[in-house]
Backbone as a chain_set.jsonl record, in Angstrom:
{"seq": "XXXXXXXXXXXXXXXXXXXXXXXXXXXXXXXXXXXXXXXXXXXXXXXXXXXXXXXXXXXXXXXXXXXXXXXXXXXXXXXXXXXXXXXXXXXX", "coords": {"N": [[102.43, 89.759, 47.958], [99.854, 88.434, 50.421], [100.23, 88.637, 54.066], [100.66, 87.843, 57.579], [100.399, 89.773, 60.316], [100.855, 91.54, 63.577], [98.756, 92.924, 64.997], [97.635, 96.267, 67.208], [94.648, 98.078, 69.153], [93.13, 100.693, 70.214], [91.112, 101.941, 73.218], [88.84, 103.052, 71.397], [89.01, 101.188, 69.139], [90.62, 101.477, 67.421], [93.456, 101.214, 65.263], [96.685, 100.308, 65.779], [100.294, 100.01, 65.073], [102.411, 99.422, 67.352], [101.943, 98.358, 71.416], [102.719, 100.343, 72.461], [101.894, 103.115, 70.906], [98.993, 102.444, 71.069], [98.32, 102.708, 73.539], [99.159, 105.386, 74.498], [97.227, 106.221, 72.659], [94.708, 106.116, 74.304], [94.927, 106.881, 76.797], [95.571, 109.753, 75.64], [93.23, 110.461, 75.094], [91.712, 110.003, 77.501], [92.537, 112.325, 78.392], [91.726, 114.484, 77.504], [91.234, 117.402, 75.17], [94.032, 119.755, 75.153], [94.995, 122.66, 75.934], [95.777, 125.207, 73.867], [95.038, 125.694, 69.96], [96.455, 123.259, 68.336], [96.024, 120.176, 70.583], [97.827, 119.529, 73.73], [97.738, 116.748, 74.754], [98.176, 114.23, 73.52], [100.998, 114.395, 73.22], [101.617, 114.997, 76.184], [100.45, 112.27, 76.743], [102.174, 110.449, 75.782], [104.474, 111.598, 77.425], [103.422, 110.463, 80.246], [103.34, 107.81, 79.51], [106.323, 107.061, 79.209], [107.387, 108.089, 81.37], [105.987, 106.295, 83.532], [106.781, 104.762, 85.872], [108.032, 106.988, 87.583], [105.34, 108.148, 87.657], [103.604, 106.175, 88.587], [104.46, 105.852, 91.595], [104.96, 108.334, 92.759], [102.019, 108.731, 92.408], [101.169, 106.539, 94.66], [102.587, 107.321, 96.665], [101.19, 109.392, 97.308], [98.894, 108.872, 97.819], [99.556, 107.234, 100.254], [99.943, 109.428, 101.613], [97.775, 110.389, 102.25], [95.843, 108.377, 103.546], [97.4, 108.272, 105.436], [96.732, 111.326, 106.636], [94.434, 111.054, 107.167], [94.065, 109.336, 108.941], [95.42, 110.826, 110.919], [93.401, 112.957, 111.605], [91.236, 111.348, 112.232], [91.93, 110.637, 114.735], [92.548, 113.238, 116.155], [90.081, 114.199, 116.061], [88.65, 112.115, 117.569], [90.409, 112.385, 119.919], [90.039, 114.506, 120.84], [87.028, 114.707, 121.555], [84.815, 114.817, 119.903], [84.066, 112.471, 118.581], [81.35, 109.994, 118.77], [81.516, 106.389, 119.741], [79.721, 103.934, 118.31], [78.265, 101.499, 119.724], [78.41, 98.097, 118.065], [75.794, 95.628, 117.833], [75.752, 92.507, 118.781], [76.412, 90.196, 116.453], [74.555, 87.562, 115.169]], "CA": [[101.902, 88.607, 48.627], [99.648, 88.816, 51.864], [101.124, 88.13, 55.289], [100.442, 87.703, 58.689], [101.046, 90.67, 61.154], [100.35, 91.978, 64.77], [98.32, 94.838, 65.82], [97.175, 96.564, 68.456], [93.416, 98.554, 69.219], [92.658, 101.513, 71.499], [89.437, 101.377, 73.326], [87.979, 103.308, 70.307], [88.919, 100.319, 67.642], [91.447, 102.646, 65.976], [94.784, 100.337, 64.624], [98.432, 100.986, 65.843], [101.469, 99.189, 65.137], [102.787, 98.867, 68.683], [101.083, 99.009, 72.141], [102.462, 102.105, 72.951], [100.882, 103.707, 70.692], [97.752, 101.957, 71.368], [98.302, 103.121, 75.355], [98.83, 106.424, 74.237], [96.402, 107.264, 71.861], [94.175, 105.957, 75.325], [95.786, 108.414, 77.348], [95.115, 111.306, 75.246], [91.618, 110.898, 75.123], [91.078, 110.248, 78.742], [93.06, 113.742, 79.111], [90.754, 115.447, 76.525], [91.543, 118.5, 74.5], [94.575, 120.432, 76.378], [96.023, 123.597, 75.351], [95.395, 126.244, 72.286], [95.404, 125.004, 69.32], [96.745, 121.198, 68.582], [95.739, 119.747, 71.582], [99.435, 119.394, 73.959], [97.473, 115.58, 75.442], [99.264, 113.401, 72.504], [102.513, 114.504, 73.916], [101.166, 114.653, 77.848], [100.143, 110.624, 77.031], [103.825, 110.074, 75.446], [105.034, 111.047, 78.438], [102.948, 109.872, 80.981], [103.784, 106.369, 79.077], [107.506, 106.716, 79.539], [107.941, 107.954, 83.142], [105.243, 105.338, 84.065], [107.047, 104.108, 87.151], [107.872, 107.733, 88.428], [104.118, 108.602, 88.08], [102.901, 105.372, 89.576], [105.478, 106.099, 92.452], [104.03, 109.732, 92.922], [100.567, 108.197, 92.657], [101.455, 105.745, 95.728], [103.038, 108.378, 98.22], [99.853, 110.635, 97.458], [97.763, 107.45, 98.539], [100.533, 107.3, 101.8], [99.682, 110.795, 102.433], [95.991, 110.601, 102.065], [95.877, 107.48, 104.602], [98.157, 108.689, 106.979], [96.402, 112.523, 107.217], [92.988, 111.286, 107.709], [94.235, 108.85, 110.661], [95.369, 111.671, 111.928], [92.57, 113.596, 111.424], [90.346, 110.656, 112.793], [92.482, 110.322, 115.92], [92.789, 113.917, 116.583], [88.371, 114.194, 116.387], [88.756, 110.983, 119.126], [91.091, 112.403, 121.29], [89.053, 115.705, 121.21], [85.766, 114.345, 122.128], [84.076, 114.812, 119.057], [83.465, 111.238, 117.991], [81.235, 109.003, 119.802], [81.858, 105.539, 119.029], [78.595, 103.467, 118.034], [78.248, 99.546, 119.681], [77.289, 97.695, 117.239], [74.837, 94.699, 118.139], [76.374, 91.125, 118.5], [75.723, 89.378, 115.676], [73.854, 86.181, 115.642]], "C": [[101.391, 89.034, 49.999], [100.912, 88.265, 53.256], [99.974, 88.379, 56.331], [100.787, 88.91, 59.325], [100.053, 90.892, 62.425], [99.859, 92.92, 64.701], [97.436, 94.802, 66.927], [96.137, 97.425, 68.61], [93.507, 99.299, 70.351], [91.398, 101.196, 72.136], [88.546, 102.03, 72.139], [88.045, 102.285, 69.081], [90.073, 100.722, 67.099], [92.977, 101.677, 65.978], [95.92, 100.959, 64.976], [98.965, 99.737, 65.961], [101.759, 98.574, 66.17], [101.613, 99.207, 69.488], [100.822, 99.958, 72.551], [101.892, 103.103, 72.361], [99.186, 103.417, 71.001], [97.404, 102.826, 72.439], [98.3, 104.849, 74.932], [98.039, 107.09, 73.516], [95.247, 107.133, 73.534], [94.199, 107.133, 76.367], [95.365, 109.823, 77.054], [93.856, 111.184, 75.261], [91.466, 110.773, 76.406], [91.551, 111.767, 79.081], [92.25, 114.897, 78.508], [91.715, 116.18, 75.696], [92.472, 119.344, 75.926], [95.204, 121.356, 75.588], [95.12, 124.228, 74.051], [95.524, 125.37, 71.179], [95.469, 123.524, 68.778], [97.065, 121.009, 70.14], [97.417, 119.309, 72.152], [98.981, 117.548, 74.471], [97.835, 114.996, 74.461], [100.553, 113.053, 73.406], [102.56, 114.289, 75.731], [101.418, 112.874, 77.602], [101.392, 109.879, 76.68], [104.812, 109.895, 76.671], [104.846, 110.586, 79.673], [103.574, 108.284, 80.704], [105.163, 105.819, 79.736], [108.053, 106.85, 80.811], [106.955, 107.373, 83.827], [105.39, 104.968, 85.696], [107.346, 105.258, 87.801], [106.9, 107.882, 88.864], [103.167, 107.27, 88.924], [103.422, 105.67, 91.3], [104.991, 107.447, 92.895], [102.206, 109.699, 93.558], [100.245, 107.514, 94.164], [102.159, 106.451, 97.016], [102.022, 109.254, 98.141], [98.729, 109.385, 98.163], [98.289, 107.323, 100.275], [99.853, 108.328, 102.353], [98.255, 111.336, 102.791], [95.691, 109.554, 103.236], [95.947, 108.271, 105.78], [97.486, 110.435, 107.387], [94.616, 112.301, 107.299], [92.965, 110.444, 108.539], [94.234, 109.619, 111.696], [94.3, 112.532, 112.603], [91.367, 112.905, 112.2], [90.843, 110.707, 114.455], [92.413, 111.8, 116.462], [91.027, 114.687, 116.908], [87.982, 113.055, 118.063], [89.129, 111.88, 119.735], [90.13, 114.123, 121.604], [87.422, 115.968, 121.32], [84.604, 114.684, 121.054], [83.389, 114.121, 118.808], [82.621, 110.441, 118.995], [80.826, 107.656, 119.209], [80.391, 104.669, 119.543], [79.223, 101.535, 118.823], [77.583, 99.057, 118.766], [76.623, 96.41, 118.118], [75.816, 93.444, 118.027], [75.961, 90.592, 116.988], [75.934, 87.702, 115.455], [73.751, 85.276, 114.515]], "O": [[102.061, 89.762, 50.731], [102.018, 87.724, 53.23], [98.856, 88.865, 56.164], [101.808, 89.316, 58.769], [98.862, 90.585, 62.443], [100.463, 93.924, 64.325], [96.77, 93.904, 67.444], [96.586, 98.291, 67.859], [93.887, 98.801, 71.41], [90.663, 100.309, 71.702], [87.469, 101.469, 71.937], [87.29, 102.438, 68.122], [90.463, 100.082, 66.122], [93.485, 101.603, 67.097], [96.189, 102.08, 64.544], [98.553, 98.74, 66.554], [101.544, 97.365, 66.256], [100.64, 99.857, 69.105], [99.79, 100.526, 72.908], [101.374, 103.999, 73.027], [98.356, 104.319, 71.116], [96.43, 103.579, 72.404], [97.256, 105.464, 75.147], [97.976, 108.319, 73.546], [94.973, 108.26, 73.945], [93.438, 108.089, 76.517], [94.976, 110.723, 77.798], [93.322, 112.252, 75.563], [90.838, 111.777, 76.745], [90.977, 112.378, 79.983], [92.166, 116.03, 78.981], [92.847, 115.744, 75.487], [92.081, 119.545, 77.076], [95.905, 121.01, 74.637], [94.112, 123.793, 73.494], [96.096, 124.295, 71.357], [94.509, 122.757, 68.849], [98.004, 121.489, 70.775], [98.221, 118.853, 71.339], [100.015, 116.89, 74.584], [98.038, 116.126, 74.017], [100.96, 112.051, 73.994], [103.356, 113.592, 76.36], [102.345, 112.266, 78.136], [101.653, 108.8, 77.212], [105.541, 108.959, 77.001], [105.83, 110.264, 80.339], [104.188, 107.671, 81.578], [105.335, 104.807, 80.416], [108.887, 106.115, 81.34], [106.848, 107.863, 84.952], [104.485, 104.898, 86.527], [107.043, 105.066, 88.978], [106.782, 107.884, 90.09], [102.238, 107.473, 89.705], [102.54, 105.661, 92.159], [104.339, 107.188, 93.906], [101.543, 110.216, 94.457], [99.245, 107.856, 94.795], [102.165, 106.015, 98.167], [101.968, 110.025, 99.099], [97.893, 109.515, 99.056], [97.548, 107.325, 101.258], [99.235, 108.234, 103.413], [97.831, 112.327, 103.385], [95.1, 110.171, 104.122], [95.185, 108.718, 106.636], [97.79, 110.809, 108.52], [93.774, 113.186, 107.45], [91.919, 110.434, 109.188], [93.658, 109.558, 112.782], [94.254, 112.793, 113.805], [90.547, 113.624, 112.772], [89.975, 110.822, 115.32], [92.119, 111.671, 117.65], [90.819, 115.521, 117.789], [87.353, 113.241, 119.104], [88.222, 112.479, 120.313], [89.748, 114.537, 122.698], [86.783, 117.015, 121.215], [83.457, 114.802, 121.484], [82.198, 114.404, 118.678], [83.154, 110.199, 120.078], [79.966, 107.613, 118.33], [79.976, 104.656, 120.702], [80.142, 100.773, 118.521], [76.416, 99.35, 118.51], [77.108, 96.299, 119.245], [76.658, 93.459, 117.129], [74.803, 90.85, 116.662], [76.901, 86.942, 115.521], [73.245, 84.163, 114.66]]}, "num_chains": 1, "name": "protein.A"}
């Protein structure tokens, strides 16, 4: 007898059971072909999936550190007479 069931689509169309597979077949293709052989990006996107919140967390102190070293970097061009700061025009 038919039934009813859920599924889930990568961006290529392609059918999986759950999302995580969905998310990971995603995954591996944005990572391409990695490694000799059978490609190791399957398993990369597996676990990219599961330590999610370390790598967002990683992602977000590299964003901190990218901020905060081109303030410095801006401030340390100021204070060394590099920059000269443009007026802009009132605007009307």
């Amino acid at each position: 007898m038919a039934h009813q069931g859920t599924g889930y689509f990568d961006s290529k169309g392609h059918y999986f059971k759950s999302p995580n597979e969905a998310t990971e077949s995603d995954l591996a293709a944005l990572l391409g072909r990695i490694g000799d052989g059978d490609s190791l990006a399957p398993g990369i996107a597996v676990m990219l999936l599961e330590k999610r919140a370390e790598v967002e967390r990683i992602f977000a102190e590299h964003d901190t550190m990218l901020a905060e070293s081109e303030a410095a970097q801006k401030a340390a061009a100021e204070a060394a007479g590099n920059v000269t700061k443009l007026e802009l025009p009132a605007a009307e």
